[in-house]
C-alpha positions, 0 to 999 in steps of 0.5 A: 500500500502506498499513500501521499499527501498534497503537502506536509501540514494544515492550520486548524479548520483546513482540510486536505486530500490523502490519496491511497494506492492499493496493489491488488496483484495476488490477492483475490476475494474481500479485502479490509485495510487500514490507514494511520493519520496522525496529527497533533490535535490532542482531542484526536491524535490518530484517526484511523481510516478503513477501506474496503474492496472485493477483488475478482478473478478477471479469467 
């Protein structure tokens, strides 16, 4: 998995898009992963992003 932010950090009140790449190759059925976002809001200081997909056979 591979993941990349538009820039390095945000003020309070801004938002942000983080793209995630996923390498489906070899893997077949459901899969569920997981992203850590860490900041230095006291409150939240790691949300954690789950994604989800069903890979199919294309043969």
């Amino acid at each position: 998995m591979h993941r990349c932010c538009d820039r390095g950090g945000y003020s309070e009140g801004e938002s942000g898009e983080i793209k995630i790449t996923f390498n489906t190759q070899g893997r077949e059925g459901h899969q569920e992963k997981q992203v850590h976002v860490f900041s230095n809001d006291t409150d939240n200081p790691d949300k954690v992003l789950t994604f989800s997909c069903d890979i199919v056979n294309g043969e």
